[in-house]
PDB file as gemmi writes it, atoms N, CA and C in Angstrom:
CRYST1    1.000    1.000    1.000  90.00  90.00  90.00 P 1                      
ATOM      1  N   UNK A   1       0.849  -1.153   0.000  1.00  0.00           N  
ATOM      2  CA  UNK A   1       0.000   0.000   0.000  1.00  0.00           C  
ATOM      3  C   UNK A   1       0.909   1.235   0.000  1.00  0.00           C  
ATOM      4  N   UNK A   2       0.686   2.202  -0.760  1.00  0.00           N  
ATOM      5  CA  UNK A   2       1.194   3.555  -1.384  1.00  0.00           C  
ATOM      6  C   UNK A   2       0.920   4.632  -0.361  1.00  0.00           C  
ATOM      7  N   UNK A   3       1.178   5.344   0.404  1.00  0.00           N  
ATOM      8  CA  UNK A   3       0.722   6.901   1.093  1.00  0.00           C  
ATOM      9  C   UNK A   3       1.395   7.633   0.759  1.00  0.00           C  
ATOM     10  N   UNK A   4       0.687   9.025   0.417  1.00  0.00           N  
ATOM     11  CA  UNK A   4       1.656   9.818  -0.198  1.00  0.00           C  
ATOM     12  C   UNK A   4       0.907  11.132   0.392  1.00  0.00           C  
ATOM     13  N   UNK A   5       1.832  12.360   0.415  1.00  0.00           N  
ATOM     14  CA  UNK A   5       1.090  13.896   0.480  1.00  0.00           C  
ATOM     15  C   UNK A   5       2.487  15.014   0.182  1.00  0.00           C  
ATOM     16  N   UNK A   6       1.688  15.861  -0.430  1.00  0.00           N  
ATOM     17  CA  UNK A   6       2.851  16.768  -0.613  1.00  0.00           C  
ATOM     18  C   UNK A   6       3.178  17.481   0.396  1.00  0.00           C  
ATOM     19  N   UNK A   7       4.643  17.933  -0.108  1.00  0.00           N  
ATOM     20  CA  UNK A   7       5.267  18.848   0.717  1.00  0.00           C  
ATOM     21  C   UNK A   7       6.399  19.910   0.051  1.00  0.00           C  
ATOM     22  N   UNK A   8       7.438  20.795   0.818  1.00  0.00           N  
ATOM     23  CA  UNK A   8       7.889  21.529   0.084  1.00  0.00           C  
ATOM     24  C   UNK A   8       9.746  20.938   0.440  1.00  0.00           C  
ATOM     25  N   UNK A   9      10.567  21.080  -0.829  1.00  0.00           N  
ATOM     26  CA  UNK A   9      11.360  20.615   0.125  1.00  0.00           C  
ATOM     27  C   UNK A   9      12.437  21.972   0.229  1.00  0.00           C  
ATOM     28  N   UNK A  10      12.928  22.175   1.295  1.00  0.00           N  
ATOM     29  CA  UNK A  10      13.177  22.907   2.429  1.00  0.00           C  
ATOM     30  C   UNK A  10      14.813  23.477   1.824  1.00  0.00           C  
ATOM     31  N   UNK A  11      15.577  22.280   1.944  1.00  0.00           N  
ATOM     32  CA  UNK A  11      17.156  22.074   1.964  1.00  0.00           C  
ATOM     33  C   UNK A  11      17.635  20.560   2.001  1.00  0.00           C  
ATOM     34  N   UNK A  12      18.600  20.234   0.632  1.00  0.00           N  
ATOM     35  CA  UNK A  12      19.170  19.063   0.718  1.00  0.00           C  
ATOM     36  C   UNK A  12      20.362  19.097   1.529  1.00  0.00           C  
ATOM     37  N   UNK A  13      20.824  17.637   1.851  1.00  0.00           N  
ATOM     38  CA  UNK A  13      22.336  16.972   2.502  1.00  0.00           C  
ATOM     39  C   UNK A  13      22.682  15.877   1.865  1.00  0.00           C  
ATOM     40  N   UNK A  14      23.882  15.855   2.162  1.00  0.00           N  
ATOM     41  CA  UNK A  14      24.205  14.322   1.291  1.00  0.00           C  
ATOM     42  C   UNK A  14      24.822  13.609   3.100  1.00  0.00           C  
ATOM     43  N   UNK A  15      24.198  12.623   2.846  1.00  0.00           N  
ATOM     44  CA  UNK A  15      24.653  11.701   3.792  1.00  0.00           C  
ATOM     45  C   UNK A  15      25.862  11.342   4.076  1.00  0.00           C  
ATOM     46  N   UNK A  16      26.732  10.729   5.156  1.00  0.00           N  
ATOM     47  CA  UNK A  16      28.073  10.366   4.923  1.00  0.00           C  
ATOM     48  C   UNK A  16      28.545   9.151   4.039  1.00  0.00           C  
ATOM     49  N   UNK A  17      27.194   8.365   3.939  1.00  0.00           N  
ATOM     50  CA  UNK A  17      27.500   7.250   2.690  1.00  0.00           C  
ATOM     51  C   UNK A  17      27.076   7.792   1.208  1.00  0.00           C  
ATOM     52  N   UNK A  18      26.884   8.609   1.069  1.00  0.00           N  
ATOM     53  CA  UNK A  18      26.443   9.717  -0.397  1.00  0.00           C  
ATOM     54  C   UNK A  18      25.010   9.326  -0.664  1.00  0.00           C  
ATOM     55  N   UNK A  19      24.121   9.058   0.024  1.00  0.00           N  
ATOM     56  CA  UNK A  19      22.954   9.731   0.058  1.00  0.00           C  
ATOM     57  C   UNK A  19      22.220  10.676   0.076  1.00  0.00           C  
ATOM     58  N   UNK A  20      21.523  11.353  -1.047  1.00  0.00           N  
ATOM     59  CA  UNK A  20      20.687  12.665  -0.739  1.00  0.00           C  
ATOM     60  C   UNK A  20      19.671  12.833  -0.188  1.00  0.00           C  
ATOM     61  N   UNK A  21      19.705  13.553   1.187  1.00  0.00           N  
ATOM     62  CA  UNK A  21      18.648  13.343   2.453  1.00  0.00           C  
ATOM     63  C   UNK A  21      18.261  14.991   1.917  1.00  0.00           C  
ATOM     64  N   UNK A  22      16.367  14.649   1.674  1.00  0.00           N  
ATOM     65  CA  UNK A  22      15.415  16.123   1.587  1.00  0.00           C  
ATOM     66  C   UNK A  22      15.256  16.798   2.984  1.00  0.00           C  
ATOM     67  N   UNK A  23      15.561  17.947   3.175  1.00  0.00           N  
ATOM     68  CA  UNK A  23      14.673  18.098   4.757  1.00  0.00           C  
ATOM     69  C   UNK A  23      13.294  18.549   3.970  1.00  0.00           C  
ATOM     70  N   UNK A  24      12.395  18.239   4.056  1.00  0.00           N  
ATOM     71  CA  UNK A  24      10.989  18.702   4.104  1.00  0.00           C  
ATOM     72  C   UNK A  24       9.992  19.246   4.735  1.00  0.00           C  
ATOM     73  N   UNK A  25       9.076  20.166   4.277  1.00  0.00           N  
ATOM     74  CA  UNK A  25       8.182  20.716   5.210  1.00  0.00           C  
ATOM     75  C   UNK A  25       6.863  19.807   4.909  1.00  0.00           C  
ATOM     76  N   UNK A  26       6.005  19.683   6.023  1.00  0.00           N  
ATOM     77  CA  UNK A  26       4.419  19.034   5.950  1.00  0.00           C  
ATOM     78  C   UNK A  26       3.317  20.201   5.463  1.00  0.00           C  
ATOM     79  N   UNK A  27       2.396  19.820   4.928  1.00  0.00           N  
ATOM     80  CA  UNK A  27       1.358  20.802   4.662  1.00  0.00           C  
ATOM     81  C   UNK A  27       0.985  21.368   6.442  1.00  0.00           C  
ATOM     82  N   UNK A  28       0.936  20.582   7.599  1.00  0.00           N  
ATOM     83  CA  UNK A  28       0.702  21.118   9.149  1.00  0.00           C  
ATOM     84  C   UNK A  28       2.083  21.629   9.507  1.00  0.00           C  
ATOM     85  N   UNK A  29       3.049  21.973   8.641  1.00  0.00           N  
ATOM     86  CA  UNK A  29       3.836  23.178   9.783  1.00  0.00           C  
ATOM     87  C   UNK A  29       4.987  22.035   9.700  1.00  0.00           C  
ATOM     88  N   UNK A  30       4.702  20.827   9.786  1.00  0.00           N  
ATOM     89  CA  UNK A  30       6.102  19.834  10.663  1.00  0.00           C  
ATOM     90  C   UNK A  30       7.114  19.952   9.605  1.00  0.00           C  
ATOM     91  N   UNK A  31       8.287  19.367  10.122  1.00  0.00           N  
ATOM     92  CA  UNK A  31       9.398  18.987   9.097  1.00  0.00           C  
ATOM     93  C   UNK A  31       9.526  17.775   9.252  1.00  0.00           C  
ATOM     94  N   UNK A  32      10.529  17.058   8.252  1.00  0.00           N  
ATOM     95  CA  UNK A  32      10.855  15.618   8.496  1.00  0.00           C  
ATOM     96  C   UNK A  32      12.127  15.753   7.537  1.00  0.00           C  
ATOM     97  N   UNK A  33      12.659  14.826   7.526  1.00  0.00           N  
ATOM     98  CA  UNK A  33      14.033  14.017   6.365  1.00  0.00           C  
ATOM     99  C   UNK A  33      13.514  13.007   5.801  1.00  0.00           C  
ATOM    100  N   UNK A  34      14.158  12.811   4.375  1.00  0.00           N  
ATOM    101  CA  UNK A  34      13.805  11.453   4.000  1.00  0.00           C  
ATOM    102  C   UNK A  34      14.474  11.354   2.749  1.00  0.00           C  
ATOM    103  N   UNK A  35      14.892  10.626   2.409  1.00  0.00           N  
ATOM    104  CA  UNK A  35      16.353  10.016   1.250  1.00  0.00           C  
ATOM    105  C   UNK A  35      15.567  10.919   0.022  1.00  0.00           C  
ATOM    106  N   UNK A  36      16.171  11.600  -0.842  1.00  0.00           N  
ATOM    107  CA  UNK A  36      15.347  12.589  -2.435  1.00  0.00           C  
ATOM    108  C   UNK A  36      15.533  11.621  -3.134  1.00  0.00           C  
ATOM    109  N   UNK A  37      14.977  11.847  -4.235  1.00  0.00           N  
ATOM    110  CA  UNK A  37      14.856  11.357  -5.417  1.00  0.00           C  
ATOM    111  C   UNK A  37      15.641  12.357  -6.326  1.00  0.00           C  
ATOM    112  N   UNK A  38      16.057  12.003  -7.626  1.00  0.00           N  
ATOM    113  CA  UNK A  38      16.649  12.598  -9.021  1.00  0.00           C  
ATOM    114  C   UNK A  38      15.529  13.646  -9.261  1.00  0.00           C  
ATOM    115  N   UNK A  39      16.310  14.713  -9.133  1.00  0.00           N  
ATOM    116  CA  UNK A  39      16.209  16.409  -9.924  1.00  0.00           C  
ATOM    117  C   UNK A  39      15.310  17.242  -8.922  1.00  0.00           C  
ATOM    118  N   UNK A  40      15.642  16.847  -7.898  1.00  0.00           N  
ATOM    119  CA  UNK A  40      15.102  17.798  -6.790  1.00  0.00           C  
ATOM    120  C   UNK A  40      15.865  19.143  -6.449  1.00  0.00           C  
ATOM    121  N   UNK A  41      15.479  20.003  -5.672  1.00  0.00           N  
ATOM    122  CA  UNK A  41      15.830  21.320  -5.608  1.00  0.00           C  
ATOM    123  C   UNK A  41      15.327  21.673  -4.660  1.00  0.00           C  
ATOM    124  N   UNK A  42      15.965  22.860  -4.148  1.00  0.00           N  
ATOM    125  CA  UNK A  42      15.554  23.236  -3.051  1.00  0.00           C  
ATOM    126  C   UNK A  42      14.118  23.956  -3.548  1.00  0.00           C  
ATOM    127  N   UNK A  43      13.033  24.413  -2.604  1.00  0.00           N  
ATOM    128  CA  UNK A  43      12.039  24.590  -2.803  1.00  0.00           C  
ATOM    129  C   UNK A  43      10.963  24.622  -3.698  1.00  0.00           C  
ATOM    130  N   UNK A  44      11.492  23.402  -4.043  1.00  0.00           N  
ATOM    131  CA  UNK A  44      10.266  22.570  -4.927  1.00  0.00           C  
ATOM    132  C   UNK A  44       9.464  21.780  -4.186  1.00  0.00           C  
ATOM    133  N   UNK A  45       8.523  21.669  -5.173  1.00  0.00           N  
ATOM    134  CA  UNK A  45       7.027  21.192  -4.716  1.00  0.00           C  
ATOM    135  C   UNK A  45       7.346  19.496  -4.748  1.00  0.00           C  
ATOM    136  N   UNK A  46       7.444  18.887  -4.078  1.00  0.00           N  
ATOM    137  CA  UNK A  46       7.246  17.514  -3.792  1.00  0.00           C  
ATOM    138  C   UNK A  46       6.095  16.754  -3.144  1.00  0.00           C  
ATOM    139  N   UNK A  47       6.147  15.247  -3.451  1.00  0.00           N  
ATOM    140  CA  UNK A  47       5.904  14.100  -2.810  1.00  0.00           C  
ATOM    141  C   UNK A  47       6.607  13.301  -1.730  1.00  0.00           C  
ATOM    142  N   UNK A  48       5.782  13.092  -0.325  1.00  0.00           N  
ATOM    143  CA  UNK A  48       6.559  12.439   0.399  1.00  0.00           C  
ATOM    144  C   UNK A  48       6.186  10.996   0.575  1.00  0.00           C  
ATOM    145  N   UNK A  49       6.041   9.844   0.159  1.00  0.00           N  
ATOM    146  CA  UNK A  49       5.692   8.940  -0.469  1.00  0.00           C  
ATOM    147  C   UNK A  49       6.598   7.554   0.818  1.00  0.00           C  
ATOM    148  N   UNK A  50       5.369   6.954   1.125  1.00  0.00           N  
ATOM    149  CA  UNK A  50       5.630   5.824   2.461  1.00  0.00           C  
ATOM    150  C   UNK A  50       5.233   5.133   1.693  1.00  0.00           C  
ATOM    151  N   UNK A  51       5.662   3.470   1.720  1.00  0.00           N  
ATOM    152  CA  UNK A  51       5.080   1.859   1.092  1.00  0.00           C  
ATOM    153  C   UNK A  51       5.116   1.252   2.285  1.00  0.00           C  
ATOM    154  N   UNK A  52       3.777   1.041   3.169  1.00  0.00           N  
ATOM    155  CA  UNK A  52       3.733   0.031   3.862  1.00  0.00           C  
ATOM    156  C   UNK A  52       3.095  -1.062   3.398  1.00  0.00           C  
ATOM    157  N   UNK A  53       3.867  -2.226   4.099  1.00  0.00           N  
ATOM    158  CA  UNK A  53       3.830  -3.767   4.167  1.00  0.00           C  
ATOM    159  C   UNK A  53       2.737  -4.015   4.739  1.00  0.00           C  
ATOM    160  N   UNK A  54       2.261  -5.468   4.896  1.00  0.00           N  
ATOM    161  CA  UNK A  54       1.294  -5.659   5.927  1.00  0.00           C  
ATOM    162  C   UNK A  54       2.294  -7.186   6.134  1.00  0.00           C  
ATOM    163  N   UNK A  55       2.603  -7.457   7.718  1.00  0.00           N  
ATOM    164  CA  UNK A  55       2.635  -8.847   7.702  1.00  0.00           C  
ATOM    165  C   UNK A  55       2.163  -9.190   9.288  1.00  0.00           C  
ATOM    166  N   UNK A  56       1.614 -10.091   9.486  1.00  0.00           N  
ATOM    167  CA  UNK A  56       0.893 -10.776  10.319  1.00  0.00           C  
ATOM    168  C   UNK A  56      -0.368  -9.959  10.584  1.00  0.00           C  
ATOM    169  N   UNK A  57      -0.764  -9.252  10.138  1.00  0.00           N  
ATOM    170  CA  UNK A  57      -2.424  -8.390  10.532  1.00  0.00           C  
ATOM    171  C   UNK A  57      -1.706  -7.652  11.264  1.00  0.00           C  
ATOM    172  N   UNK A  58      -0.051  -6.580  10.801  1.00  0.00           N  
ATOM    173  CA  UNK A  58       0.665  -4.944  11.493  1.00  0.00           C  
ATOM    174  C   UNK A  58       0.963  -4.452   9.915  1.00  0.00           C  
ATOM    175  N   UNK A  59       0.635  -3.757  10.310  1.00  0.00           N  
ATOM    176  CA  UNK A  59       1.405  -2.601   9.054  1.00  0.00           C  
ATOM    177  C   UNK A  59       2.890  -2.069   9.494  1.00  0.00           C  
ATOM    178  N   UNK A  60       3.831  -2.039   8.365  1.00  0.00           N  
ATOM    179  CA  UNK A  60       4.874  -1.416   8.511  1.00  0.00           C  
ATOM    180  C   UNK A  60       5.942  -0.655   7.716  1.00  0.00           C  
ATOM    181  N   UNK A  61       6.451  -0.261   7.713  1.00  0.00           N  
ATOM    182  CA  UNK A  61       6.972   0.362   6.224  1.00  0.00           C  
ATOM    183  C   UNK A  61       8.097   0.116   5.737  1.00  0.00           C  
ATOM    184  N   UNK A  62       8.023   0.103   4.563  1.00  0.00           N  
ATOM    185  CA  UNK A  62       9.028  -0.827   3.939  1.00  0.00           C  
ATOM    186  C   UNK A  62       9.637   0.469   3.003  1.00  0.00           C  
ATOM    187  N   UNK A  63       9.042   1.254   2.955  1.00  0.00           N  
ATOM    188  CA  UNK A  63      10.099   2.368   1.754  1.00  0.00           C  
ATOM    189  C   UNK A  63       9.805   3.792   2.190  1.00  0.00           C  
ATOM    190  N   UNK A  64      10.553   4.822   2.484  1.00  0.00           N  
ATOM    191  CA  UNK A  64      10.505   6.327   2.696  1.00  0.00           C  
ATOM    192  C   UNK A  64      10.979   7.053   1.968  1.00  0.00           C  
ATOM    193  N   UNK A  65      10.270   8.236   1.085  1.00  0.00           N  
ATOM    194  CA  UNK A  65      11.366   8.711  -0.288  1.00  0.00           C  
ATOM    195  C   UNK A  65      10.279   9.861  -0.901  1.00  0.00           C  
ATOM    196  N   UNK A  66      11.311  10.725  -1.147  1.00  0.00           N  
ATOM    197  CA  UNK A  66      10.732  12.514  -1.378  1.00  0.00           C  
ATOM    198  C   UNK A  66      10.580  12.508  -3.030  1.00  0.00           C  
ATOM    199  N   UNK A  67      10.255  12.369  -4.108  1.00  0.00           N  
ATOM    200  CA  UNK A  67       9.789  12.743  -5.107  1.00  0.00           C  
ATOM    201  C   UNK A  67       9.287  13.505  -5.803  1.00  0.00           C  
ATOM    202  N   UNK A  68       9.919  13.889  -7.002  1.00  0.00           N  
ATOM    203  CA  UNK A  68       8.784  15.102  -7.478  1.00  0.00           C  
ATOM    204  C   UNK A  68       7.593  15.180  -7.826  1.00  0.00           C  
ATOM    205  N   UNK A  69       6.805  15.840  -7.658  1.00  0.00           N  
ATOM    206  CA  UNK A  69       5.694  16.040  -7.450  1.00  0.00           C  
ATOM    207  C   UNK A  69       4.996  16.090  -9.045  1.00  0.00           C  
TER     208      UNK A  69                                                      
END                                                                             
């Protein structure tokens, strides 16, 4: 299962293993991090996009990742 909602993203980092971490804003005010996707920018309009699993009758998430919108 797919969840997704936009957001804005804020300011990139590159991780110490060369990962590009989005900081992002929530449509309620919050921020969060979460690994970008290819051709992001700072204050662009994004997707913040969760894949949860289901196993034994729990949900859990299996993927976290900022996308363009």
């Amino acid at each position: 299962m797919n969840l997704s909602t936009n957001c804005t993203v804020r300011s990139l980092k590159r991780a110490n293993n060369g990962m590009r971490i989005a900081i992002v804003e929530l449509p309620d005010g919050t921020f969060g991090e979460a690994p970008a996707g290819d051709g992001l920018k700072k204050d662009d309009q994004a997707k913040l996009s969760i894949t949860v699993g289901v196993q034994s009758s729990r949900l859990y998430p299996r993927w976290l990742r900022v996308e363009r919108a």
